[in-house]
Every structure is written in structure tokens, then in C-alpha cells.
C-alpha positions as CSV (number, residue, x, y, z in Angstrom):
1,X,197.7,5.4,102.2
2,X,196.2,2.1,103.0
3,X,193.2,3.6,104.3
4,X,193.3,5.5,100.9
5,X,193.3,2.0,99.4
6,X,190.4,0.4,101.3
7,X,188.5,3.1,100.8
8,X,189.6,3.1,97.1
9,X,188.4,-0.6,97.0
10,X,185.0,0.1,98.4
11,X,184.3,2.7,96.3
12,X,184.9,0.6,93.1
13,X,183.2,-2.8,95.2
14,X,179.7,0.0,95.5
15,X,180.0,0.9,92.4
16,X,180.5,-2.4,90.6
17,X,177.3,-3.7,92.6
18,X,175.5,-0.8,91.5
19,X,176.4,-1.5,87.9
20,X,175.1,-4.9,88.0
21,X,172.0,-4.2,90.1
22,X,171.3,-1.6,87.0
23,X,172.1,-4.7,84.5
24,X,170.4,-6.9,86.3
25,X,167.1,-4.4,86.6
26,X,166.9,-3.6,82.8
27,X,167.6,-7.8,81.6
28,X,165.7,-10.3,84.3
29,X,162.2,-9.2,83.7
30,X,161.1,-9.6,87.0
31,X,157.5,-8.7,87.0
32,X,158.0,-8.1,91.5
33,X,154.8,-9.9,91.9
34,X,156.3,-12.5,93.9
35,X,157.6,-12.0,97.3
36,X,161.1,-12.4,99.1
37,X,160.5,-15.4,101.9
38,X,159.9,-14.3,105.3
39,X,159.2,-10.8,104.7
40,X,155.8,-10.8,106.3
41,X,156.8,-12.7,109.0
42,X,159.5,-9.9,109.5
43,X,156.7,-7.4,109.0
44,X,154.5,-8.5,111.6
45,X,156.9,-8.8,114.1
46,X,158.0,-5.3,113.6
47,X,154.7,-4.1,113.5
48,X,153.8,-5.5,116.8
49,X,156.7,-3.4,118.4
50,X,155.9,-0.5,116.6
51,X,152.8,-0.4,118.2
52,X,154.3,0.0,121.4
53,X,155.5,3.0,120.0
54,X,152.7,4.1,118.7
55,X,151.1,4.5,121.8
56,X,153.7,5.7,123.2
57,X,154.3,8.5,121.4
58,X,150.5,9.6,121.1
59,X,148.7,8.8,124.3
60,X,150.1,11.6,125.9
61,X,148.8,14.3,124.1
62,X,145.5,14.5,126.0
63,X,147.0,13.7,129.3
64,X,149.3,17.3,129.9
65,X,146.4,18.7,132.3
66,X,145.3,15.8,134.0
67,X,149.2,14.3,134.6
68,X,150.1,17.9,135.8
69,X,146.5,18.0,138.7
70,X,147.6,14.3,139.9
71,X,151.4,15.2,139.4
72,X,150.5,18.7,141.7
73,X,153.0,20.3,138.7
74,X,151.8,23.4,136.9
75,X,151.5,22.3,132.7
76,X,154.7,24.4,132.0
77,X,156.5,21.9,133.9
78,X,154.6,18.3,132.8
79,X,154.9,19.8,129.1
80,X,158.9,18.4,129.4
81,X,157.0,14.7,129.2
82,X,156.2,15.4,125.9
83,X,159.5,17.4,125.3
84,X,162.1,15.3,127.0
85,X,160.6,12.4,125.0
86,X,161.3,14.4,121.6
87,X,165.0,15.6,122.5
88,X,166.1,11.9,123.0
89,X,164.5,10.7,120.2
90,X,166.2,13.3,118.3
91,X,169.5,12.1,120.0
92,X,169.2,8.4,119.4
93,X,168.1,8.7,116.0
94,X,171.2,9.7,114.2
95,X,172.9,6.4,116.2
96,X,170.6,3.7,114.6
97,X,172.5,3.3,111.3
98,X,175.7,3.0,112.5
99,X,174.4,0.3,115.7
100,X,172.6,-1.6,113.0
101,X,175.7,-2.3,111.3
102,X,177.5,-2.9,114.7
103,X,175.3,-5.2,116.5
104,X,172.9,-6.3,113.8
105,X,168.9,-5.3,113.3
106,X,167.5,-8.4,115.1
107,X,169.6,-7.8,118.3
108,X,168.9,-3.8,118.1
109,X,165.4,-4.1,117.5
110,X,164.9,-6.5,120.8
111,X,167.3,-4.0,123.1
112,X,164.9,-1.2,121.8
113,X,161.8,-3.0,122.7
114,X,163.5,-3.8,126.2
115,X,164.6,-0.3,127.3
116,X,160.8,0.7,126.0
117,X,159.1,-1.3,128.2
118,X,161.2,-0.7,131.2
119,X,161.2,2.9,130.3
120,X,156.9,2.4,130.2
121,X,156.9,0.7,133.3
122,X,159.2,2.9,134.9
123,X,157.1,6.0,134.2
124,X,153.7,4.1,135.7
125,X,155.5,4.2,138.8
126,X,156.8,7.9,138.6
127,X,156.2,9.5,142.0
128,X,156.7,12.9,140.9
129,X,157.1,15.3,138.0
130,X,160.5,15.5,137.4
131,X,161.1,11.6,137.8
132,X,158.0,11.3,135.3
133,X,159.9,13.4,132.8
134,X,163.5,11.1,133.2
135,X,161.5,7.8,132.4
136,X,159.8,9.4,129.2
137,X,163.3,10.7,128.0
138,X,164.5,6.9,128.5
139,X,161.1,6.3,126.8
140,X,162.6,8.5,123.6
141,X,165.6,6.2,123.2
142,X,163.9,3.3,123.2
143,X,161.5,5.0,120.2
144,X,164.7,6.7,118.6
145,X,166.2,3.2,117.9
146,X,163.1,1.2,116.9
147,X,161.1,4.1,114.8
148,X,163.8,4.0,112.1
149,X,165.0,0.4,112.5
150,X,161.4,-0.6,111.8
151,X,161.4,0.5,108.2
152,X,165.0,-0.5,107.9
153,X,164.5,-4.2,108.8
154,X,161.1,-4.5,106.0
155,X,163.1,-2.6,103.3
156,X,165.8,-5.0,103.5
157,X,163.8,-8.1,104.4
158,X,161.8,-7.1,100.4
159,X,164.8,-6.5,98.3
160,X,163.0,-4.1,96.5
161,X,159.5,-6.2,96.0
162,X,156.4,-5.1,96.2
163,X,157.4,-1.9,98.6
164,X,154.2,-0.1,98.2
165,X,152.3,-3.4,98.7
166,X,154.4,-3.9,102.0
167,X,154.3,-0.4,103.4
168,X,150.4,-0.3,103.5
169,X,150.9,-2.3,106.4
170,X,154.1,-1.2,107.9
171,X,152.9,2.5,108.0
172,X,150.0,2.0,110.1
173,X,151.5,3.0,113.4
174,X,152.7,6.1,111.8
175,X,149.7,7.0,109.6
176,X,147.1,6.1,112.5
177,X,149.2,6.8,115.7
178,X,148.2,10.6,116.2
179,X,144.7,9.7,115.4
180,X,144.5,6.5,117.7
181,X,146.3,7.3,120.6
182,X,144.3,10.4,121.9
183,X,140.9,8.3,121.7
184,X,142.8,5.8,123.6
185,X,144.4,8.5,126.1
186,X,140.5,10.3,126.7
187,X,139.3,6.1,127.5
188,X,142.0,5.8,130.2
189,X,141.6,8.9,131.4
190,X,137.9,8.8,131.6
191,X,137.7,4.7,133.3
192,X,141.2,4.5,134.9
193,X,144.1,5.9,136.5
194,X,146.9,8.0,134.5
195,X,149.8,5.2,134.9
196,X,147.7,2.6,132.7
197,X,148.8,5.5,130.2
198,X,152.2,3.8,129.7
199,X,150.9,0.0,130.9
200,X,149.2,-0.2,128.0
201,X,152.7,-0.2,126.0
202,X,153.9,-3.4,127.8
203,X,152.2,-6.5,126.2
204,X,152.7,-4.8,123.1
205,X,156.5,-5.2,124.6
206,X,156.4,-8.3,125.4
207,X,154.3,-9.7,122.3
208,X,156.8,-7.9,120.3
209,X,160.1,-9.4,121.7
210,X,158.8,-12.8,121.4
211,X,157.8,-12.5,117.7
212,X,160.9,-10.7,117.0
213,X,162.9,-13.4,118.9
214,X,161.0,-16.3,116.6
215,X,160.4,-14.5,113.3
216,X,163.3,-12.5,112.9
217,X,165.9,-13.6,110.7
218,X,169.2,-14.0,112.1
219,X,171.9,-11.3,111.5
220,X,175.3,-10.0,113.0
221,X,177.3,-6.9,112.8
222,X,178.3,-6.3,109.3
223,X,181.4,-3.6,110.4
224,X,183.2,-2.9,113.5
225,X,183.9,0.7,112.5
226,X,184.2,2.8,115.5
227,X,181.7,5.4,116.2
228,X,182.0,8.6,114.5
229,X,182.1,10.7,117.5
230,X,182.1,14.1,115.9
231,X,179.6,13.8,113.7
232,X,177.0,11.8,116.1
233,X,177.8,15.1,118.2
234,X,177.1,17.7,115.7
235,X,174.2,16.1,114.6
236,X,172.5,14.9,118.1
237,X,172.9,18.4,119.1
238,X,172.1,20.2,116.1
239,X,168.6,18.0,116.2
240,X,167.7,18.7,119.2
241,X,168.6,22.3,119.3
242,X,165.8,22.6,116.5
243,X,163.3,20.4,118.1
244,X,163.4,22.0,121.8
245,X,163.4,25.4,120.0
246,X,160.2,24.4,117.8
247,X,158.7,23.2,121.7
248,X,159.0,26.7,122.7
249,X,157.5,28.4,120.0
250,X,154.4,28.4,121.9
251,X,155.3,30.6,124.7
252,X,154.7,34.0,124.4
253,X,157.1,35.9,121.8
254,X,156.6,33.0,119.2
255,X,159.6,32.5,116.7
256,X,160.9,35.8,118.2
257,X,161.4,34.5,121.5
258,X,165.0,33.8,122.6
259,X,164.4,30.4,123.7
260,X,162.8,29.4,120.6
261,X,165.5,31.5,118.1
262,X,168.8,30.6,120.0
263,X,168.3,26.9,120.2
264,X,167.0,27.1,116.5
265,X,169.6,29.1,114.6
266,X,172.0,26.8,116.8
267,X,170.8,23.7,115.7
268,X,170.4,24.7,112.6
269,X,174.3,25.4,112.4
270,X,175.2,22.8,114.0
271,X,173.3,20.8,111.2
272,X,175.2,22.2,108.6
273,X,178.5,21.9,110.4
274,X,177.4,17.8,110.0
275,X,176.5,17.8,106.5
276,X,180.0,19.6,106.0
277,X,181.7,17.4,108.6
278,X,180.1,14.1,106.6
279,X,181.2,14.8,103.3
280,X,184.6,15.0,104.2
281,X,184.4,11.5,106.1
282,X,182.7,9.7,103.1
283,X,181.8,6.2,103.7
284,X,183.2,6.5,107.8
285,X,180.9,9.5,108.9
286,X,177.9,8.4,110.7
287,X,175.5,8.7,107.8
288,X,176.4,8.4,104.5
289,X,175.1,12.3,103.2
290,X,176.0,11.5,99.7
291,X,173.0,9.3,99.4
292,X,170.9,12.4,99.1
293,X,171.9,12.3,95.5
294,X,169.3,9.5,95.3
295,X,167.2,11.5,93.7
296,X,164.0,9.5,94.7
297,X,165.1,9.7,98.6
298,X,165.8,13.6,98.5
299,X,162.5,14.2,97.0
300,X,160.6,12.1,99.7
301,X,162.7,13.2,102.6
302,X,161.6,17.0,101.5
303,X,157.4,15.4,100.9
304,X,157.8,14.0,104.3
305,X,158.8,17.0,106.1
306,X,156.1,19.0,104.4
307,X,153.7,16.1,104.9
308,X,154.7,16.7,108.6
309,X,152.8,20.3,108.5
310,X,149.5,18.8,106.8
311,X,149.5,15.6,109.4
312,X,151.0,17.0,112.8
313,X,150.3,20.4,111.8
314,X,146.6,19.9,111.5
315,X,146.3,16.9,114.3
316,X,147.2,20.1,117.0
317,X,144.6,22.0,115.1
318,X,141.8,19.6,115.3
319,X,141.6,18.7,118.6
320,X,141.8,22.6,119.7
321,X,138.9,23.0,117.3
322,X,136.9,20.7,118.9
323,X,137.8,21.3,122.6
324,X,138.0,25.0,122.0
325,X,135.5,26.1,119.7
326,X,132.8,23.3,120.4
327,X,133.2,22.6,123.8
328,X,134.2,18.6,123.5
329,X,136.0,16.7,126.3
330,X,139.5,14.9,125.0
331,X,137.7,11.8,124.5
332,X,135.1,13.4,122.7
333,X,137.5,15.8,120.4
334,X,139.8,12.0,120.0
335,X,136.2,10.4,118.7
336,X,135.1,12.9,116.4
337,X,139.0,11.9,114.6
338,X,138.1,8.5,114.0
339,X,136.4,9.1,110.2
340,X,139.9,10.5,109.5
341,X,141.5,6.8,110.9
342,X,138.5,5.2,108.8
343,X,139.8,7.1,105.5
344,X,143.2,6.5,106.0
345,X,142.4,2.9,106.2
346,X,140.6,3.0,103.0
347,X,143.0,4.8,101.0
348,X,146.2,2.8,102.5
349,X,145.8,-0.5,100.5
350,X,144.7,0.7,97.3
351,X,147.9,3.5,97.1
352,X,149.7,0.7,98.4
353,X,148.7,-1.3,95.0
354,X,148.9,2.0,92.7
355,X,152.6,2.9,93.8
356,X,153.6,-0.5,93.1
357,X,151.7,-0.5,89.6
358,X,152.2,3.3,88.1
359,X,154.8,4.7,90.7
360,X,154.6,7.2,93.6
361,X,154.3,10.6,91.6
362,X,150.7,10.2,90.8
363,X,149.3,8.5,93.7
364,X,151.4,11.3,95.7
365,X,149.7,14.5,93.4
366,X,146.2,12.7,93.5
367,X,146.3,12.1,97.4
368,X,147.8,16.0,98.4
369,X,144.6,16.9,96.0
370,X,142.4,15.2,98.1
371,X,144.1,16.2,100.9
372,X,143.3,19.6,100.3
373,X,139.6,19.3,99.5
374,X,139.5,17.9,102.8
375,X,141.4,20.9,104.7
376,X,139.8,23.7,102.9
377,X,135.9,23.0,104.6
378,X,137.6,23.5,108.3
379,X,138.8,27.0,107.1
380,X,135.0,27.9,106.5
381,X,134.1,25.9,109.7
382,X,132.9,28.1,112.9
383,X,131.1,26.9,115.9
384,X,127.9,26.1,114.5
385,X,129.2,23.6,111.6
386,X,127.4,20.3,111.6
387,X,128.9,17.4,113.0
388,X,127.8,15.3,109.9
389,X,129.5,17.4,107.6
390,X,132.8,18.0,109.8
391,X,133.1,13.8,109.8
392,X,132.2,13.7,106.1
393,X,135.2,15.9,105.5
394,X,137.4,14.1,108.1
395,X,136.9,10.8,106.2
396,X,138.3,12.6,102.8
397,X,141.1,14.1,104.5
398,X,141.8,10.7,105.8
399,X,142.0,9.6,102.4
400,X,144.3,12.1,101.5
401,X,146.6,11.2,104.2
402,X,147.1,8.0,103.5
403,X,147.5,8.2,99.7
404,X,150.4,10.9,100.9
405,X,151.9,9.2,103.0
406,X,152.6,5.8,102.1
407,X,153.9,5.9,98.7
408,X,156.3,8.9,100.2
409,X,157.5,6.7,102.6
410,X,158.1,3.7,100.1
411,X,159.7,5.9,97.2
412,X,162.5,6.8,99.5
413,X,163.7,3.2,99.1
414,X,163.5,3.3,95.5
415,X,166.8,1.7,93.6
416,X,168.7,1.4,97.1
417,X,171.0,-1.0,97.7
418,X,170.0,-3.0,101.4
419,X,173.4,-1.8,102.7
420,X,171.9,1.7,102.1
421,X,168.8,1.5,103.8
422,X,169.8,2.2,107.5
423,X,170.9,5.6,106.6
424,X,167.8,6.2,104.2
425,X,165.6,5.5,106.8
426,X,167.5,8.0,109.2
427,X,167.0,10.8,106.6
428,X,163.2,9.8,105.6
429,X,162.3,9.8,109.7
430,X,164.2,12.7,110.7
431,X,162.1,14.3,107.3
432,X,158.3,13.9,108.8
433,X,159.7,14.2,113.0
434,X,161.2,17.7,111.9
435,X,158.1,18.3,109.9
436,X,155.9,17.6,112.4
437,X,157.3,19.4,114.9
438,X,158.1,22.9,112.5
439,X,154.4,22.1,111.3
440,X,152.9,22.0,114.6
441,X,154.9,25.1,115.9
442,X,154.1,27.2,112.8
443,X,150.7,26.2,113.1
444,X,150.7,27.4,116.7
445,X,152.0,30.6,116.2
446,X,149.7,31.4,113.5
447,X,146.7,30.4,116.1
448,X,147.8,32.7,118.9
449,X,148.7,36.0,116.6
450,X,145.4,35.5,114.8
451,X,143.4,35.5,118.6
452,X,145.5,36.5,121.5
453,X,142.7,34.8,123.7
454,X,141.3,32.1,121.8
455,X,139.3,31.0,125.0
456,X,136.7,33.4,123.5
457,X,134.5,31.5,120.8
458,X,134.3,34.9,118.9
459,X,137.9,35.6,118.1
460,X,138.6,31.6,118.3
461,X,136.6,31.0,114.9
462,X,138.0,33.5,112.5
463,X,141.6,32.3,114.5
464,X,140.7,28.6,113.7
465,X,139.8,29.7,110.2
466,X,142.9,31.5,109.2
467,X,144.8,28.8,110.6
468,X,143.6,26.2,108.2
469,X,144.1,28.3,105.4
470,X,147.5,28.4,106.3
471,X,147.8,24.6,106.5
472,X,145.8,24.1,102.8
473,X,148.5,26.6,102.0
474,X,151.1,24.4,102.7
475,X,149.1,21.0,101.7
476,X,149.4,23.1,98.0
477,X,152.5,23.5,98.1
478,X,153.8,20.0,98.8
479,X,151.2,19.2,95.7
480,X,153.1,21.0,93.5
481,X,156.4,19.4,94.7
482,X,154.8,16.3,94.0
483,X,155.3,16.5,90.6
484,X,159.1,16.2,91.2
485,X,158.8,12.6,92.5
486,X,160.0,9.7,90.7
487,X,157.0,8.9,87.8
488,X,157.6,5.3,86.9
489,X,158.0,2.3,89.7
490,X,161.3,0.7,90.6
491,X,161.7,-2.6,88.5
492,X,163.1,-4.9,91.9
493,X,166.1,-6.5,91.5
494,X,166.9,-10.2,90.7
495,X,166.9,-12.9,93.1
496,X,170.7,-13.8,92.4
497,X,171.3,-10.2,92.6
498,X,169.8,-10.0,96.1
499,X,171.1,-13.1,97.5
500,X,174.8,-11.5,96.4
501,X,174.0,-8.3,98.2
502,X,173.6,-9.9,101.4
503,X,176.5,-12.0,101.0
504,X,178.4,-8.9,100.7
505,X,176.7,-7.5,103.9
């Protein structure tokens, strides 16, 4: 009964704060042209760790063959550095809302930046393949807790101010990471030896500990609730049951294969057993599942997992395209996907502006749109196409990603309460990983039943082509979901209002 009664009493607390944030919203008249102190010192300090991440998430991508010739491992083996990475993120994901409130975001965020760097250097020294693939799953945990915490720390450093503005910068690692790190990965691979592959994460580290030591503003736990063991188990599992099954979908037998549908199907159960097993625990589960009523959140969550296909989808695409079809080296095939970069950096800022100004619904249709002009030239692309023309088309799809991407990324933060973002930010980032992933083994599948050899540049083109039209297909799609997004921006909340938020906290 008394926990009936706290419970009770928080319920009506959450709702009474809501009430007045609504109040407060439709009365100040803030214009949100101004900007909360300190948030861009907490954004650069952030940044600077995410970086770290950045690269270490990406750089590998263009290192499997050459790690497995100086590891003496055949690729099915050094594959597991990509894959153990994955599963632990997937398993220390789920954990970051609850440690937030535990031990605070300051003190989180430096403990993730330590065990990455260790994790980095540990791998640099990796004597064999199996020890190799340990480090890079310690490597995961350190992502799992700063890849979500990152977001979380910005959204609730802006009270709701200028978010689009904000996340033009803050989504660079994840807008620019899978198009960065291979060029960076073919350079090292070309000029040095494979460890400087995870070095090059450490001053990053180091840099990023410092700032986050200085700039960071101080915080402590805001609950001792205990871990909610169940439900971190259900939904650690049920994660990485459906990312080691969308690993396999590669191998031969595709979707059909029983490593790829066991683990999935189980996952995917065990997923469902969470959401079941968190509604019943309310506000003590491990993440608060109600919040997908937000109506701005569940539609971004869903843009983001689809956004997954178009980004990670096409980014396994385009460098097989290039190495496959045309012949490049990795550092080539990474160089030819720096217009891409280039439009993404063009596009970031000015979507940044727009979603702040007229909301993310339009910025989100207009940027899919463009999105798809710039996917459908690579389904009429063969082995011949110019080279001009292919980074002409690159540049507009970089465009299109980053007018996608950012204002997804900032609506899900739309009308939140700070006390809510941890878990947002768990459901937004577990939306585009998923993605990715599904994306990327979809796309994969596709490519092999459409050539069973595509070593052969005469079945590899019309496989290549029907491939991309699979991935406009799905760049449609999530354009027509777009028009479900929110359509006006959020009006931020007062100063008084904000200040009594985090008293509360």
C-alpha cells in the first residue's frame, strides 16, 4: 500500500509538472532564440567523446580482410570484431537510462570514455584473433553507454531551446561516421600498421575526459532505485538476439537460415515479453515504455529505424559498388564517399535552422525527397557510369541525409520533460542501430539472390541495380511516413519552468 501511495504521488507530481509546462508553453511567449547557459560548452565536450566513437564504430569496416591476413584468422572468424562490438552495445544500451539516474550523466559519461579507451588500447595490443574480438566487445560497452548518453546530456543541458539549431552539431558523428571512418580506415591501412586502427580513438579519449571533467556541469544520482533485473534481461537478450541474427543473414540461406531465424524470432519475443513486462512495472521498469505515447517520439523512433535502411543500408551498398563493380581499393571506394560527407554538411545547418523555424515534418518530407533523387541514379548505374556524375549524385544524397536525419533525431525530444530524456534517447538509438542493422541485412540478401556470384561484373550490375531499387523503395516509404511527424515546432519552455524541473530532478 505505501508503495501504491508513492507511486500514487508521483503520478499526480508528473502530471502536475506537465500541466504547468503546458501553461507555461501557451502564456510566456518565449520566442527560443535565446540559449540555456552552458549548453555549448556541454555540447563540445560531448562531441569530442563522441568522436572517439565515431571512429570506433566505423574504421573497421574496411579492415575485415586485412585484420584477418595479419591476424592468420579466416574472415568468418575476424567478422565477430564487428559482431561482438554490436551484441554489447546492444546489451549496454538498455542500462544507460537507469545508470544516468544512479550515478549521474557527468560521472557516466567519463567511465564510458575510460573503459573506451582502455578497450582501444587494449585491442592495439591484441595478439590474436579471439583476444581481438574480447577487447572490441569491451569496446561496445564503452559505445553502449556514451552513444545514448550523448544526446541525453545536450537535450537536457537546452531545456527545449533551439534543438534543431543544437543537433546540427551534435549529430555529426552519427551523420558523418559511416562516411568518415572508412577513408580514415583505407589511410591507415595503406601508410601504417592495423593497431593505429583503434590508437587513433585515444586522444580523442583523453581530450574528451578533460573537457568533460571542465565543462560538464555537475550532477548526482537523482534515484537509488535498484536495477530492474528482469526487464534489463528481457531486453539485453531480446536485442541482441535480433542483432546477431541480422549479422548472419549474410551467410548462405539468408533470412531462411537457422542461425539467422532462431536468434531473430527469439529476440523478437523476448522484445515483446519486455514491453509487456514494462507496462506492468510503470515508472520502476527499466525504461519507461509509456513514453511512446509521445506522439512526436514514436513517430521518430519508427523514421529513424527506416532511416537506418537508406543510411546503413546503402553505406554496405556503396562501397561493394565501387570495390566490386569498378575495381577501387578501400581507400579509393572510402574517397569516392566524401561528396556524400560534403552534402551532408551543407544540408545539416540549414535543417538545423528550418526545424527550429517551421517544425520537423517538412524539412523531414523535403529531405527523404531529395534523398531519393539521389538513390534512384545508382539503380541505373553499371560499370561504365562516370565518375563525375556518380559524385554529383553522392553530393545530393548527402543532402538528403542530413535534412533526414537531424530534424528526426531532434523531434524525438519534442515537449519532453529533462527527466524523460534518458529513456527517449534509449528508444530513438535503439530505432536507427536496429535500422541499420535490418537495413544492411535486407540489403544483403537482396544483393546475393539477385547474383549468386557477384564477383562477375556481368551479373554484379543488374544485382547492384535491383538492390538500389529496393533501397529508393524504402527511402519512399519512410517519405510517406513523414507526413505523420509533428508539423509545427515545440514552443520551449520557460526559464522558471526549467529551473523547477531540475530542482525536482
Amino acid at each position: 500500500m505505501a508503495e501504491q501511495a508513492v507511486s500514487d504521488d508521483t503520478d499526480t507530481d508528473d502530471t502536475n509538472t506537465a500541466h504547468k509546462a503546458t501553461s507555461a508553453a501557451g502564456s510566456s511567449g518565449v520566442s527560443g532564440s535565446s540559449m540555456q547557459p552552458g549548453v555549448w560548452s556541454t555540447v563540445w565536450a560531448t562531441l569530442i567523446g563522441g568522436l572517439a566513437v565515431l571512429f570506433g564504430t566505423t574504421i573497421i569496416s574496411v579492415a575485415i580482410k586485412p585484420l584477418a591476413v595479419a591476424l592468420n584468422a579466416p574472415v568468418s572468424t575476424i567478422q565477430w570484431v564487428s559482431t561482438a562490438y554490436l551484441l554489447m552495445l546492444g546489451v549496454t544500451i538498455p542500462l544507460d537510462g537507469w545508470a544516468q539516474r544512479r550515478f549521474g550523466g557527468k560521472r557516466l559519461w567519463i567511465t564510458g570514455l575510460v573503459i573506451f579507451m582502455i578497450a582501444s588500447i587494449l585491442s592495439s595490443l591484441s595478439w590474436n584473433a579471439a583476444a581481438l574480438i574480447v577487447f572490441r566487445g569491451l569496446q561496445g560497452v564503452g559505445g553502449g553507454i556514451l552513444m545514448p548518453l550523448m544526446l541525453t546530456l545536450v537535450m537536457q543541458a537546452a531545456h527545449g531551446r533551439n534543438i534543431g539549431k543544437i543537433m546540427s552539431v551534435v549529430s555529426m558523428p552519427a551523420i558523418l561516421g559511416p562516411i568518415l571512418g572508412p577513408v580514415l580506415g583505407g589511410l591507415i591501412l595503406d601508410h601504417l600498421a592495423w593497431p593505429w586502427l583503434f590508437w587513433v580513438n585515444v586522444p580523442f579519449c583523453v581530450v574528451g575526459i578533460i573537457l568533460a571533467i571542465v565543462a560538464l556541469p555537475k550532477d548526482g544520482p537523482t534515484h537509488n532505485a535498484p536495477l530492474d533485473i528482469p526487464g534489463f534481461i528481457l531486453m539485453a537478450a531480446g536485442l541482441v538476439g535480433v542483432l546477431y541474427g541480422l549479422s548472419n543473414a549474410s551467410s548462405a540461406g539468408g533470412f531462411g537460415a537457422a542461425n539467422v531465424l532462431v536468434p531473430l524470432v527469439g529476440g523478437a519475443i523476448l522484445l515483446v515479453a519486455f514491453v509487456w513486462w514494462a507496462l506492468i512495472r510503470r515508472e520502476k521498469a527499466l525504461v519507461d515504455i509509456r513514453l511512446l505515447k509521445h506522439w512526436p517520439l514514436a513517430s521518430a523512433s519508427s523514421l529513424l529505424f527506416l532511416s537506418g535502411f537508406a543510411l546503413y543500408g546503402a553505406m554496405l551498398l556503396l562501397p561493394l559498388y565501387f570495390q566490386t563493380l569498378r575495381g577501387l581499393t578501400p581507400l579509393q571506394a572510402g574517397l569516392m564517399l566524401i561528396p556524400q560527407g560534403l552534402g551532408t554538411f551543407a544540408s545539416r545547418s540549414i535543417a538545423g535552422n528550418l526545424t527550429d523555424s517551421i517544425g520537423a515534418r517538412w524539412v523531414t518530407v523535403v529531405g527523404f525527397a531529395i534523398l531519393t533523387l539521389g538513390t534512384v541514379p545508382f539503380a541505373f548505374a553499371d560499370a561504365n557510369t562516370s565518375y563525375i556524375w556518380i559524385g554529383f549524385v553522392l553530393f545530393v544524397r548527402g543532402i538528403g541525409l542530413g535534412a533526414v536525419t537531424l530534424p528526426l533525431m531532434a523531434v524525438a525530444y519534442q515537449g519532453l520533460a529533462p527527466k524523460e530524456v534518458p529513456d527517449a534517447s534509449l528508444f530513438s538509438r535503439i530505432g536507427q542501430q536496429v535500422g541499420g542493422s535490418f537495413g544492411a541485412a535486407v540489403l544483403v540478401v537482396i544483393l546475393e539472390s539477385a547474383a549468386g556470384n557477384i564477383t562477375q561484373a556481368s551479373q554484379a550490375s543488374g544485382a547492384f541495380q535491383t538492390s538500389f531499387w529496393w533501397t529508393t523503395g524504402f527511402t519512399v516509404f519512410a517519405l510517406v511516413l513523414s507526413f505523420w511527424l509533428p508539423g509545427a515546432p515545440a514552443t520551449p519552455k520557460t526559464e522558471e519552468l526549467a529551473n523547477e524541473e531540475d530542482a525536482e530532478l
